[in-house]
C-alpha atoms as a printed R data frame, in Angstrom:
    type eleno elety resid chain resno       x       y       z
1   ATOM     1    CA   UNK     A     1 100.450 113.477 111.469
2   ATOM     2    CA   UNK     A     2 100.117 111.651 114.701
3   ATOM     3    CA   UNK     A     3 102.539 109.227 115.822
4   ATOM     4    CA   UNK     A     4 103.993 109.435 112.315
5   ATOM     5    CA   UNK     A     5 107.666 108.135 111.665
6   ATOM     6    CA   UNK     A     6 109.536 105.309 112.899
7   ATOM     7    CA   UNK     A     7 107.161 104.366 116.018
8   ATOM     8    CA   UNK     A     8 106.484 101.186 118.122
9   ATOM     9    CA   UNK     A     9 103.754  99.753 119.562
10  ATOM    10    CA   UNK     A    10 105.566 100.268 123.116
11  ATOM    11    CA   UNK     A    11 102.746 101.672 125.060
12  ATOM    12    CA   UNK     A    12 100.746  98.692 124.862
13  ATOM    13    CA   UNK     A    13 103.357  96.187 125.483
14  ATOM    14    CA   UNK     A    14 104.333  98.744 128.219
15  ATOM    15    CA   UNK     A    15 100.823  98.248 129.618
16  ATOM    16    CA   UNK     A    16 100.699  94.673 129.592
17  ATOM    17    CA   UNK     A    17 103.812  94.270 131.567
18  ATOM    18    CA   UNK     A    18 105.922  93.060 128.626
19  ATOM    19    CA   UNK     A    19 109.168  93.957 127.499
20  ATOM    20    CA   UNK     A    20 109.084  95.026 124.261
21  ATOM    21    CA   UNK     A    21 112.742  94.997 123.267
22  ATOM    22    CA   UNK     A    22 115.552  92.272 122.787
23  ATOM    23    CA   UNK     A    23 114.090  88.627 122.019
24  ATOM    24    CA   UNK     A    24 110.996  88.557 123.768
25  ATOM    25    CA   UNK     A    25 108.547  89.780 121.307
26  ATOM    26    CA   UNK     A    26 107.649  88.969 117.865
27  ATOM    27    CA   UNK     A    27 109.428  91.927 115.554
28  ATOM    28    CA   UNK     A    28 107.971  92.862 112.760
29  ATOM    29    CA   UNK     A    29 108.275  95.774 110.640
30  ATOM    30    CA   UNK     A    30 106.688  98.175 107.834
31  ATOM    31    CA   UNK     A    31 107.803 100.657 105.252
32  ATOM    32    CA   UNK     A    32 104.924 102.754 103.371
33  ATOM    33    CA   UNK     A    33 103.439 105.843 102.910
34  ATOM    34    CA   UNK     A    34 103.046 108.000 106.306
35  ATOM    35    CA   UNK     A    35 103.758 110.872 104.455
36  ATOM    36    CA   UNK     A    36 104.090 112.123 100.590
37  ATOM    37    CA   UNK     A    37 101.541 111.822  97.450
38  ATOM    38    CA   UNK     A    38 100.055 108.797  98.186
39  ATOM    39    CA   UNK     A    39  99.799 108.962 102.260
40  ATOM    40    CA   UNK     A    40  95.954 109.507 101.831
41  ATOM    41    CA   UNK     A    41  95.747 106.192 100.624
42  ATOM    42    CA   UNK     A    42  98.202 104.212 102.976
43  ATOM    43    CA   UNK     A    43  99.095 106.338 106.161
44  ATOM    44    CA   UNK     A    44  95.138 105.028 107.024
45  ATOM    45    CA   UNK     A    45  95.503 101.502 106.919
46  ATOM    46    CA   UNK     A    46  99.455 101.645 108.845
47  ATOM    47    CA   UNK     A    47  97.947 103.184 111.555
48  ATOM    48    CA   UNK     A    48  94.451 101.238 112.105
49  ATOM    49    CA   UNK     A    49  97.440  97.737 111.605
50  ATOM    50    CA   UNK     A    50  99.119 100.008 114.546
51  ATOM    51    CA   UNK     A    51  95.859 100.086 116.661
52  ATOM    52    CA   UNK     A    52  95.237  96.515 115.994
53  ATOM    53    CA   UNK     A    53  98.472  95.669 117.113
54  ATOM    54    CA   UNK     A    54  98.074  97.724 120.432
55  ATOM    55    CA   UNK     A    55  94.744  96.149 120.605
56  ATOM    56    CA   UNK     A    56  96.316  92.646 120.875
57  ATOM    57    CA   UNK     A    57  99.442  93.688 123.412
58  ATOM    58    CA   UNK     A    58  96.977  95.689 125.255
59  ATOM    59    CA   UNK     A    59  95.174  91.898 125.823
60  ATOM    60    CA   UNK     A    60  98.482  90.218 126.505
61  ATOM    61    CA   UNK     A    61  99.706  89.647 122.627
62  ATOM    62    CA   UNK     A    62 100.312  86.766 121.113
63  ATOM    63    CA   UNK     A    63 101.273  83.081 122.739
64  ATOM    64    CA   UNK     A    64 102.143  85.099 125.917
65  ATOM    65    CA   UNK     A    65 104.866  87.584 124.165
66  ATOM    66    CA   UNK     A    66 104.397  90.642 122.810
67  ATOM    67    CA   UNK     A    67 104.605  91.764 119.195
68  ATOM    68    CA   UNK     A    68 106.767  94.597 118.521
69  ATOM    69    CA   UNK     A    69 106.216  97.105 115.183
70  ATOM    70    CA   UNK     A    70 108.436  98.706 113.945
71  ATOM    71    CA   UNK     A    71 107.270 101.274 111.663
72  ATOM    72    CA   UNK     A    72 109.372 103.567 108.769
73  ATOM    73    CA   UNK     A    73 108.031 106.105 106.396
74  ATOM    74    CA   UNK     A    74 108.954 105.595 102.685
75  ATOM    75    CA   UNK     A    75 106.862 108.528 101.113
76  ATOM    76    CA   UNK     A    76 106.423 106.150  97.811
77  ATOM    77    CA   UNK     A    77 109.725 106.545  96.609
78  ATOM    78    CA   UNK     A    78 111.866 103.445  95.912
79  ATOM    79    CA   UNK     A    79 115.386 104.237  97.170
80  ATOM    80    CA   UNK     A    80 113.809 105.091 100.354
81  ATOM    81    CA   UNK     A    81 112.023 101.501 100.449
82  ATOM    82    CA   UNK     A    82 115.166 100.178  99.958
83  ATOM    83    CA   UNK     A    83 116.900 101.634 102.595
84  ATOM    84    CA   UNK     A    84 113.819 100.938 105.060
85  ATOM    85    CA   UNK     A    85 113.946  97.356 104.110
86  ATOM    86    CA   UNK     A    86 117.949  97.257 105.050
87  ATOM    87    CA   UNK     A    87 117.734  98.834 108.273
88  ATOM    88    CA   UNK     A    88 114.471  96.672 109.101
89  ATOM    89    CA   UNK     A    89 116.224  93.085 107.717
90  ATOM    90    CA   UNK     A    90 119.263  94.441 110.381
91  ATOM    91    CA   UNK     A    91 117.018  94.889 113.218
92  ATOM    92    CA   UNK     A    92 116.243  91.152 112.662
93  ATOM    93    CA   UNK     A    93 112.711  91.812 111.561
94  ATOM    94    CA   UNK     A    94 110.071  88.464 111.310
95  ATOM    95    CA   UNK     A    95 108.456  90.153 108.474
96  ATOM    96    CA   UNK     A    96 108.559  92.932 106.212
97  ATOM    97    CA   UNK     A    97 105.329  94.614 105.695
98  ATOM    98    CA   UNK     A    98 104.803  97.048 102.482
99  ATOM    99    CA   UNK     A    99 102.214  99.197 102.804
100 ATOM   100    CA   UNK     A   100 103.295 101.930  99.628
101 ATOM   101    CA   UNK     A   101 103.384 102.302  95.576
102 ATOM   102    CA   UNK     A   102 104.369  99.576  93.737
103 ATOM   103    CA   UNK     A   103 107.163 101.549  92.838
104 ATOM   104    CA   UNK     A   104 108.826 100.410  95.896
105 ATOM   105    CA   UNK     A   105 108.315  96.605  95.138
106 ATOM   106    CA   UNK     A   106 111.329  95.583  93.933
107 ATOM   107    CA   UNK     A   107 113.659  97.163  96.372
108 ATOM   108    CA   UNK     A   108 111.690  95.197  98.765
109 ATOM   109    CA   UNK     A   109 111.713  92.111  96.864
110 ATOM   110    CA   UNK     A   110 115.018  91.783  96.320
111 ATOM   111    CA   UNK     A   111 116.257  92.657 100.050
112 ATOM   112    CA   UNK     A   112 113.134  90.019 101.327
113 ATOM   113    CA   UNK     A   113 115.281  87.025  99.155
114 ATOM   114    CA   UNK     A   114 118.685  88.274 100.342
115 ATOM   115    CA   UNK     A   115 117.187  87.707 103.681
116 ATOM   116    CA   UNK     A   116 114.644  84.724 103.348
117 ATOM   117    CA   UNK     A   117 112.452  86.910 104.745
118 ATOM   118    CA   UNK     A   118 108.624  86.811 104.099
119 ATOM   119    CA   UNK     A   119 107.573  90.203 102.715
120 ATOM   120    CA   UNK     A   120 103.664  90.963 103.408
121 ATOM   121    CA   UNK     A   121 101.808  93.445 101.384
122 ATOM   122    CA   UNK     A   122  99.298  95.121 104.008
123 ATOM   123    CA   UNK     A   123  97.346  97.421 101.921
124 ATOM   124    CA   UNK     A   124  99.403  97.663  99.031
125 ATOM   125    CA   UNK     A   125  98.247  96.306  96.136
126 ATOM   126    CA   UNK     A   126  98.845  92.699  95.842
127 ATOM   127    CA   UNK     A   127 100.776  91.934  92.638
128 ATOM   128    CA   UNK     A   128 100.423  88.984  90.594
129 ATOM   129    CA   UNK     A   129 103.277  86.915  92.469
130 ATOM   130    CA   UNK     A   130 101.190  86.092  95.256
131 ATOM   131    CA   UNK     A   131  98.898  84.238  93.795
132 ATOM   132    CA   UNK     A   132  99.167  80.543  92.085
133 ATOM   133    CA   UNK     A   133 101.786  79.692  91.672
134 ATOM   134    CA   UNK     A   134 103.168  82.043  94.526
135 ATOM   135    CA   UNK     A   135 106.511  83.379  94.965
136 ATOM   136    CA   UNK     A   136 107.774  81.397  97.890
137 ATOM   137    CA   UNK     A   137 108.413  84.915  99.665
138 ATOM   138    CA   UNK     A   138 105.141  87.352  98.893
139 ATOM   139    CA   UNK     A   139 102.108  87.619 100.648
140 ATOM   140    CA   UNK     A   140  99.140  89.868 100.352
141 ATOM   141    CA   UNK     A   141  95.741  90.312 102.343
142 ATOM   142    CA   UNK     A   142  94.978  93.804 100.991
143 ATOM   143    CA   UNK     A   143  91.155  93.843  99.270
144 ATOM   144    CA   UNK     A   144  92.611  94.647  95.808
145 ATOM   145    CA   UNK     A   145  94.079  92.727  93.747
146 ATOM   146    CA   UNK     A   146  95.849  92.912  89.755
147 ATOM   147    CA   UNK     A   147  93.570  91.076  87.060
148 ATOM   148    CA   UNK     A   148  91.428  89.792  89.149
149 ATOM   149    CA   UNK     A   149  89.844  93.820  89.892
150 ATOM   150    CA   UNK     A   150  89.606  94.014  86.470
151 ATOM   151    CA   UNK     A   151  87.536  90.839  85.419
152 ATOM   152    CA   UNK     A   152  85.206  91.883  87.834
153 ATOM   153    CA   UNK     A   153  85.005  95.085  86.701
154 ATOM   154    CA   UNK     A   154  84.919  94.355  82.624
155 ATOM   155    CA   UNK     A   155  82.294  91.631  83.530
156 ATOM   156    CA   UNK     A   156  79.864  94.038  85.252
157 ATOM   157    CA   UNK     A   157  80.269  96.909  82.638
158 ATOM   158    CA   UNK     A   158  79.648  94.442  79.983
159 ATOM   159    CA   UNK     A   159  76.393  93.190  82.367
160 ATOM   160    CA   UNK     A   160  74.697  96.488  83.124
161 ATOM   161    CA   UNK     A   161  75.280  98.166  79.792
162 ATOM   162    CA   UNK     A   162  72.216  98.104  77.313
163 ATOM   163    CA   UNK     A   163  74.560  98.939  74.266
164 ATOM   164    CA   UNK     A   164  78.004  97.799  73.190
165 ATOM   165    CA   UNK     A   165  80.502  99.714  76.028
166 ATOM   166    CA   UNK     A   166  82.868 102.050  74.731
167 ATOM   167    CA   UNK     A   167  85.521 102.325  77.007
168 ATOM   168    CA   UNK     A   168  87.819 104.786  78.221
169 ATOM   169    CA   UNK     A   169  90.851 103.492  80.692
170 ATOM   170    CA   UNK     A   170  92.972 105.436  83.290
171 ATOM   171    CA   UNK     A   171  95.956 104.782  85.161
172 ATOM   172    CA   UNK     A   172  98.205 106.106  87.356
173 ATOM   173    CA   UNK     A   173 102.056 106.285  86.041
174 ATOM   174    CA   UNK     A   174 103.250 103.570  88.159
175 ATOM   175    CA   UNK     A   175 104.452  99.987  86.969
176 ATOM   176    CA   UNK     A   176 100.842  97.859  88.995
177 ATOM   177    CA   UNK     A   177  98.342 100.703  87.562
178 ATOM   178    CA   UNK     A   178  99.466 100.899  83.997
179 ATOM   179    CA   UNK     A   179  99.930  97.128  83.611
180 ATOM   180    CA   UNK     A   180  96.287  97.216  85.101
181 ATOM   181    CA   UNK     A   181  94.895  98.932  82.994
182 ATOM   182    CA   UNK     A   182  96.943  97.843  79.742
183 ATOM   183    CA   UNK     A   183  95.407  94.195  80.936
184 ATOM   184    CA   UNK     A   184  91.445  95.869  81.479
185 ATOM   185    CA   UNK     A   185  92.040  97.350  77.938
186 ATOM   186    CA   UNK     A   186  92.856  93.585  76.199
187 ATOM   187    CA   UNK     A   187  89.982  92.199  78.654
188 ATOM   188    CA   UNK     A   188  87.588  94.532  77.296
189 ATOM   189    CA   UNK     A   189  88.326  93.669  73.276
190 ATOM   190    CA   UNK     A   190  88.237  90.136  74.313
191 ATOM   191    CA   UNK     A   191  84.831  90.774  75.746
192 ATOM   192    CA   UNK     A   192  83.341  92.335  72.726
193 ATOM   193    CA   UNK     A   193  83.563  96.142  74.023
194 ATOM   194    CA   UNK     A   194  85.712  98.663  72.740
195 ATOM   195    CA   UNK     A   195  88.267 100.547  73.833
196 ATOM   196    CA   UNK     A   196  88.444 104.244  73.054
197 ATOM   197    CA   UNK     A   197  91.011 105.620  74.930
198 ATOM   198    CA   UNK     A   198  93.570 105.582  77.521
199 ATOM   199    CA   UNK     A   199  95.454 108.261  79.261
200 ATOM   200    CA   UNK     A   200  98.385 107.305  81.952
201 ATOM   201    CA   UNK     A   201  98.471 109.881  84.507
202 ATOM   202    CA   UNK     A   202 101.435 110.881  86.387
203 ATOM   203    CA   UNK     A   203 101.684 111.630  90.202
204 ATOM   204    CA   UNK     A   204 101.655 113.916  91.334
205 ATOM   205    CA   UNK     A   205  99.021 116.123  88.494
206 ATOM   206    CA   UNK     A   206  98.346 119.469  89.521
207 ATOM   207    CA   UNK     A   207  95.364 119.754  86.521
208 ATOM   208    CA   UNK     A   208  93.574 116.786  85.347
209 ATOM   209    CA   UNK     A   209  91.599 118.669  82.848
210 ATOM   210    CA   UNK     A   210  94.079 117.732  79.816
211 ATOM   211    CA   UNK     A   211  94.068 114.357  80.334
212 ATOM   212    CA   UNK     A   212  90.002 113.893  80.797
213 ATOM   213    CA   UNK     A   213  89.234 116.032  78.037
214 ATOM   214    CA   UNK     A   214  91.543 113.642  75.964
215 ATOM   215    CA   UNK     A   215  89.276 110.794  77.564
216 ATOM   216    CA   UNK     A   216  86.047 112.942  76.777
217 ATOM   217    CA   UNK     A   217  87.244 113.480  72.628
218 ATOM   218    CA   UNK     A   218  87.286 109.878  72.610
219 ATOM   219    CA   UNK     A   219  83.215 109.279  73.436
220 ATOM   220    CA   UNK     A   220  83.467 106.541  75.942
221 ATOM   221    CA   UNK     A   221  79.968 106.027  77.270
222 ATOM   222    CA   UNK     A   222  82.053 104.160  80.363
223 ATOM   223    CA   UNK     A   223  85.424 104.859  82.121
224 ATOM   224    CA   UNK     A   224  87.206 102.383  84.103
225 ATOM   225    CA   UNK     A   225  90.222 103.734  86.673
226 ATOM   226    CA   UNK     A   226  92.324 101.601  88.460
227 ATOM   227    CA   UNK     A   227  94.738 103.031  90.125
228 ATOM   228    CA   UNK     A   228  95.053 105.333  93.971
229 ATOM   229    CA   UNK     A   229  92.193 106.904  94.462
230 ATOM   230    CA   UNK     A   230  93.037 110.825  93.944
231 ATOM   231    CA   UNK     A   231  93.887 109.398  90.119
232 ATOM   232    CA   UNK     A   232  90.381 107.720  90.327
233 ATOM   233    CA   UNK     A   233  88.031 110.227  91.416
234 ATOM   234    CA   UNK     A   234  90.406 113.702  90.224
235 ATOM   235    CA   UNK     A   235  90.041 112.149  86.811
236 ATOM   236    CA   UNK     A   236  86.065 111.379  87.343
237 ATOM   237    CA   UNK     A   237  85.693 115.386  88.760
238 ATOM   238    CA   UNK     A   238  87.442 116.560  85.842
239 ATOM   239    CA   UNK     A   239  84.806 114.614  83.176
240 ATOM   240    CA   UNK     A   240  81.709 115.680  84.891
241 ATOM   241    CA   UNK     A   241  83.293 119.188  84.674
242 ATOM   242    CA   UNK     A   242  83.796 118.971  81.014
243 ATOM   243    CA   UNK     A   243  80.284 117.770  80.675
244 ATOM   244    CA   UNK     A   244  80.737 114.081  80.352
245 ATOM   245    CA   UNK     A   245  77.504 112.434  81.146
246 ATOM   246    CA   UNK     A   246  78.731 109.043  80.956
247 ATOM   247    CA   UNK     A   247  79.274 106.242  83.552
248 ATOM   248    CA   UNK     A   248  82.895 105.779  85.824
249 ATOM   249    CA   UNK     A   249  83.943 102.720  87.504
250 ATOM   250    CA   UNK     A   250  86.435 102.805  89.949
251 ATOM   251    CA   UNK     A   251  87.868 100.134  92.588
252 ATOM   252    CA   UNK     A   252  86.212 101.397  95.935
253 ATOM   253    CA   UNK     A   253  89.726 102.365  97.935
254 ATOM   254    CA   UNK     A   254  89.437 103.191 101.521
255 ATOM   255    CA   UNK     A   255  87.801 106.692 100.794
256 ATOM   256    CA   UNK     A   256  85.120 105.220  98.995
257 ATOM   257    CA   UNK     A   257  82.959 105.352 101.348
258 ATOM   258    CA   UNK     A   258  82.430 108.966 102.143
259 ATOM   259    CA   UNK     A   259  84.121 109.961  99.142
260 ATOM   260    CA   UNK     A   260  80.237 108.723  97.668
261 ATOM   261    CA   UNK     A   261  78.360 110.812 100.171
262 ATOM   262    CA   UNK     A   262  81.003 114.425  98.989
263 ATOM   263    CA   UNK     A   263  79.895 113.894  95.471
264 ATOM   264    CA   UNK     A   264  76.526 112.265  95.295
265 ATOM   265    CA   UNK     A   265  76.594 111.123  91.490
266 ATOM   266    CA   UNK     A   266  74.405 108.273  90.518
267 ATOM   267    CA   UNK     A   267  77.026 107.819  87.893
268 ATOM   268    CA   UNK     A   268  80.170 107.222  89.825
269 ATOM   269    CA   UNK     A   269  80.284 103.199  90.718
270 ATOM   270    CA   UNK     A   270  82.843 101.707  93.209
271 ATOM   271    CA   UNK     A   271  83.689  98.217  93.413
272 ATOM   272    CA   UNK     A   272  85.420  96.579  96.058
273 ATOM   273    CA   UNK     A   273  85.743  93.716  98.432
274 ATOM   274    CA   UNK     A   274  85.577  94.989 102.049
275 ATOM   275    CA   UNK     A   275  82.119  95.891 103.553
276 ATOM   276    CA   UNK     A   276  80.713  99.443 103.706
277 ATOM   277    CA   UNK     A   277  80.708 100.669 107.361
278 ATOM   278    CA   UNK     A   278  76.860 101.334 106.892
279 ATOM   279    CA   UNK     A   279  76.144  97.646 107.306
280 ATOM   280    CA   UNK     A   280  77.306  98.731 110.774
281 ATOM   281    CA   UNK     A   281  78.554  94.374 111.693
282 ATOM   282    CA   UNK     A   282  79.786  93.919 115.176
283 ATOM   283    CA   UNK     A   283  83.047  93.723 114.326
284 ATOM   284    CA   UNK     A   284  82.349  97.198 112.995
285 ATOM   285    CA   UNK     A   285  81.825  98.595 116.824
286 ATOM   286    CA   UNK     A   286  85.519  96.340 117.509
287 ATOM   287    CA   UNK     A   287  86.762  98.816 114.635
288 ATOM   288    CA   UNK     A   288  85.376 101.640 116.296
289 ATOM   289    CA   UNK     A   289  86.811 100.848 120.213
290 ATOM   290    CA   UNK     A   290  90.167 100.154 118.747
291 ATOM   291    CA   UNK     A   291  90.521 103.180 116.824
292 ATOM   292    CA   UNK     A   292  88.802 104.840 119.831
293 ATOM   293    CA   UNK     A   293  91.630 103.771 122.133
294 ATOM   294    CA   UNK     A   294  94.488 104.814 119.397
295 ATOM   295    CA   UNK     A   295  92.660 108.541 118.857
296 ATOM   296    CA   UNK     A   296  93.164 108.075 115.146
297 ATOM   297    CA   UNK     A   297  92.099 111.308 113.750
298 ATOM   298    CA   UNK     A   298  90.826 109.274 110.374
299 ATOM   299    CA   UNK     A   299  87.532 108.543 109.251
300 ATOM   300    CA   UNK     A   300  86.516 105.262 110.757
301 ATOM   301    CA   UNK     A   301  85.546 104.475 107.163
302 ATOM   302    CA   UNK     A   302  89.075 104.192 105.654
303 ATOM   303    CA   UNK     A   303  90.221 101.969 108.809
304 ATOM   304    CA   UNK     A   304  88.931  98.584 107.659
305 ATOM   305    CA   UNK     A   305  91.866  97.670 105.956
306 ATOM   306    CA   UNK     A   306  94.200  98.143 108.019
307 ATOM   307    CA   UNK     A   307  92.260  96.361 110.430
308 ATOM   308    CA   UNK     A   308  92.304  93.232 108.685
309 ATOM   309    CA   UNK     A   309  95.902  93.467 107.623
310 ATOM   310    CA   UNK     A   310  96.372  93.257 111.140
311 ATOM   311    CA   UNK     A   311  94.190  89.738 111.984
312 ATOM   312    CA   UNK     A   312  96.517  88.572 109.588
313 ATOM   313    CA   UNK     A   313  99.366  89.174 111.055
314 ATOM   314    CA   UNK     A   314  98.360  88.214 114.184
315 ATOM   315    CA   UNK     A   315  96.906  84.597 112.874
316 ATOM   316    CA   UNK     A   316 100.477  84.498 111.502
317 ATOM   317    CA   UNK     A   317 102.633  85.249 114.357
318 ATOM   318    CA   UNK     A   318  99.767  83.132 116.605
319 ATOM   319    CA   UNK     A   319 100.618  79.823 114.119
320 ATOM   320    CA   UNK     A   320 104.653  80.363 115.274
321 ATOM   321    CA   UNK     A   321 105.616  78.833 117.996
322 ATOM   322    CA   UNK     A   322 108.922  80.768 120.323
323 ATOM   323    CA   UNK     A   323 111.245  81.337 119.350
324 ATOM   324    CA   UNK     A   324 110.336  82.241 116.382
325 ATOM   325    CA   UNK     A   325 112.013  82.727 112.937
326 ATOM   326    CA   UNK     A   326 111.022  83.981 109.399
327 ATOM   327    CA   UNK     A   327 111.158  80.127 108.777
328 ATOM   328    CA   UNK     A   328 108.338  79.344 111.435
329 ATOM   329    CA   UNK     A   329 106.588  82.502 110.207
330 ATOM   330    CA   UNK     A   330 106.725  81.532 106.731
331 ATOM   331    CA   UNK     A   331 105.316  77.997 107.567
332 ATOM   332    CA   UNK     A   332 102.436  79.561 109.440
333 ATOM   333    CA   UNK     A   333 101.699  82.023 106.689
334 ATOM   334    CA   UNK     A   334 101.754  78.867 104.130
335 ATOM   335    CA   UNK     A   335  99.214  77.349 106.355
336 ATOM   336    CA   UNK     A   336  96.648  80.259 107.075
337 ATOM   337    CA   UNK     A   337  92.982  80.738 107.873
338 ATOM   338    CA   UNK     A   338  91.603  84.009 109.117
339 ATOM   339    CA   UNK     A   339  87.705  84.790 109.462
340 ATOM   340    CA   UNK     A   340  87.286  88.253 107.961
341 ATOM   341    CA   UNK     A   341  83.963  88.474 110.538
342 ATOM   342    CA   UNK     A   342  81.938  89.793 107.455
343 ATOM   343    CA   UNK     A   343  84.753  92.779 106.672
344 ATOM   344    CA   UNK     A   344  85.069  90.598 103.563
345 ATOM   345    CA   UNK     A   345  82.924  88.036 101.555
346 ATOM   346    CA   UNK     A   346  84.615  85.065 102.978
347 ATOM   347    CA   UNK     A   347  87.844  84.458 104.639
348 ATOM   348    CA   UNK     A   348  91.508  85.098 103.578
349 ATOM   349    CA   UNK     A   349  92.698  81.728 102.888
350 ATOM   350    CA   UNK     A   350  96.753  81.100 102.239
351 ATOM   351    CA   UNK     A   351  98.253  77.464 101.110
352 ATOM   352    CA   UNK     A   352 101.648  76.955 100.026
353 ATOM   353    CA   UNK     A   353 101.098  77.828  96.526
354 ATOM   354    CA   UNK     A   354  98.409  80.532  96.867
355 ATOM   355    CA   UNK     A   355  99.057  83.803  99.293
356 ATOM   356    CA   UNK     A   356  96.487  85.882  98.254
357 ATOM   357    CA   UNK     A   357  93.311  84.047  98.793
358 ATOM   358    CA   UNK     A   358  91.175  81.116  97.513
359 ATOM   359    CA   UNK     A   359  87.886  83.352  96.744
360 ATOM   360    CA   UNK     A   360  87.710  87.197  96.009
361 ATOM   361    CA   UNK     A   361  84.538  88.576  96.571
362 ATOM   362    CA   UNK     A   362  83.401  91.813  95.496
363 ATOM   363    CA   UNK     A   363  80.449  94.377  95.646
364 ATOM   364    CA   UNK     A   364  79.640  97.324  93.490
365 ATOM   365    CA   UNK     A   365  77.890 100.681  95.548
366 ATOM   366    CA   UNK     A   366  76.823 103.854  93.739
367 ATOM   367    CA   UNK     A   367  74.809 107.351  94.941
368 ATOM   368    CA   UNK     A   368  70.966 106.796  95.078
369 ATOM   369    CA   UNK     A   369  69.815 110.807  94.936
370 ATOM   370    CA   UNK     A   370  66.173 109.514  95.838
371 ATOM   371    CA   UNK     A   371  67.575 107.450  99.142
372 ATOM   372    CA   UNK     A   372  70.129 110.009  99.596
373 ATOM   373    CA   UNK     A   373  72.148 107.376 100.422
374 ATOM   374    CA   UNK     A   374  75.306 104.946  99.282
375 ATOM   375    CA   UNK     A   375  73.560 101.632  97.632
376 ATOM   376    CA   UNK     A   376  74.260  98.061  96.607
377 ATOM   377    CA   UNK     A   377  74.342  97.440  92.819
378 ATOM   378    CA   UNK     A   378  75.660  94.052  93.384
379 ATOM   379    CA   UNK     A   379  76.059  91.805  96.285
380 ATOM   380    CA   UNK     A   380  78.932  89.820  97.102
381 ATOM   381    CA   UNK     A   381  80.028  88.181  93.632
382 ATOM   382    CA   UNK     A   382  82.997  85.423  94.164
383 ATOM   383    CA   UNK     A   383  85.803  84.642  91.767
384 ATOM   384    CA   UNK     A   384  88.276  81.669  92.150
385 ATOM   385    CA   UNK     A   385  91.656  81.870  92.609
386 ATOM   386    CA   UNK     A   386  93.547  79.878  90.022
């Protein structure tokens, strides 16, 4: 991988005739997934937030100075989280990004208090903490988000189906997917559907096969997955290979996108909250330059999120005046605004007691064989955050 472990941003800062060392810059830093099981799903986003962040030294940063990442590779496994987070908190980090499994949560958590540190979840999946009443410490702008997924998800199964939805659940073996999908599988009795079977799915799974045809015995005529997407769509593969004819929802991670186009089934839906790249918006063509600039060897498809974890962080750092602290941060980040430029339904909004956002708006896409073609099944839907 390039650029991989422990990088900075210094070319840019380099090139816009700031030092990027010692007190003059905003320091920030990241542990997550450059490498391991999951990297498909988070070494994306860490670099397009690197791009960003070149992006915005390359234009003279932010209130004059410079912002400085520092980024560490964790490979999903806690201990190494844990030891990122102590070597970042020494090199007097602002924030601590996590961009990895929520496996390596509470390592993080618990070094972010010792600290008073703000910890920022930048395409990791934002746990329940962040949002009302939020943990004085935890923030999140990634698109998905625990509970709130899954009411969206329950509510449009239950809306599309013409008979009584018998469910089948999925998770990956890892503390935010099962209690996912253990919450989806109370939703959906609450709702009037029923639940027919759930299988938790460790990672890494060389054969998936066992697992769906347990799913499969169990006759759902629907299958919801919530969890990284090779658990998602590896589970999906293995039904239709068993002959399931049945409908899968899954949340539409960053490889949704083409991931659609590989397998072209009508009966594979994907819900999410950040905008296809076929709407092709303007600040699609921004995406594009950046990325351009940075060489990324990624799909531009899987880049959005990382893209708006970094206007985040850079509304953040721009709301702290110098010199800065993880005090000022955290007052800016308690205060916070940021115009998704259609990347999202509305805005990421943060107030004292909220840091995930006010609204969550999603949109469900699917294969149409006769448009050969990724579609809408439903527009922009907003939920409020309570």
């Amino acid at each position: 991988m390039n650029r991989a472990l422990a990088l900075t941003t210094l070319a840019a800062c380099l090139a816009a005739g700031q030092p990027a060392f010692g007190q003059d810059a905003y320091v920030v830093g990241l542990s997550g997934a450059l490498t391991g099981p999951a990297a498909a799903t988070y070494a994306p986003v860490i670099e397009a937030m690197r791009a960003y962040i070149d992006h915005v030294n390359g234009k003279g940063g932010v209130n004059g100075k410079p912002i400085r990442l520092i980024v560490t590779d964790n490979q999903g496994e806690p201990s190494r989280a844990a030891a990122d987070a102590k070597k970042l908190l020494g090199d007097k980090v602002l924030i601590l990004l996590n961009s990895s499994l929520s496996s390596t949560y509470a390592p993080m958590i618990a070094e972010s208090k010792r600290a008073g540190v703000p910890l920022f979840y930048a395409g990791a999946v934002c746990p329940k903490e962040t949002y009302p009443p939020a943990d004085p410490l935890q923030f999140c702008s990634t698109a998905f988000g625990a509970q709130y997924d899954s009411q969206f998800a329950m509510g449009f199964v239950k809306e599309v189906s013409k008979e009584t939805p018998r469910v089948g659940f999925a998770a990956m073996a890892i503390p935010i997917s099962r209690g996912e999908i253990d919450y989806a599988e109370g939703l959906a009795k609450q709702m009037g559907m029923t639940p027919v079977d759930k299988q938790i799915i460790p990672p890494p799974t060389p054969d998936y096969t066992p697992f769906a045809t347990r799913l499969k015995d169990a006759n759902p005529n629907w299958v919801y997955s919530w969890a990284p997407w090779v658990t998602q769509v590896r589970t999906f593969e293995a039904l239709r290979r068993l002959g399931w004819k049945g409908d899968f929802i899954a949340y539409a991670h960053i490889q949704a996108e083409e991931e659609l186009e590989r397998i072209k089934d009508p009966g594979l839906y994907v819900f999410g909250t950040n905008a296809f790249f076929q709407d092709d918006l303007p600040v699609h063509a921004e995406i594009r330059a950046a990325t351009h600039r940075a060489k990324l060897n990624y799909p531009i498809t899987q880049l959005t999120e990382g893209f708006i974890a970094g206007m985040v962080l850079e509304a953040a750092l721009r709301g702290t005046s110098w010199p800065p602290t993880p005090q000022k941060v955290l007052a800016s980040m308690n205060n916070l605004k940021v115009d998704t430029k259609g990347l999202r339904g509305g805005p990421i909004e943060w107030t004292k007691d909220n840091h995930f956002r006010t609204r969550q708006y999603y949109r469900v896409y699917r294969w149409d064989l006769t448009k050969n073609a990724a579609v809408r099944v439903k527009d922009w839907t907003a939920l409020d955050v309570r």
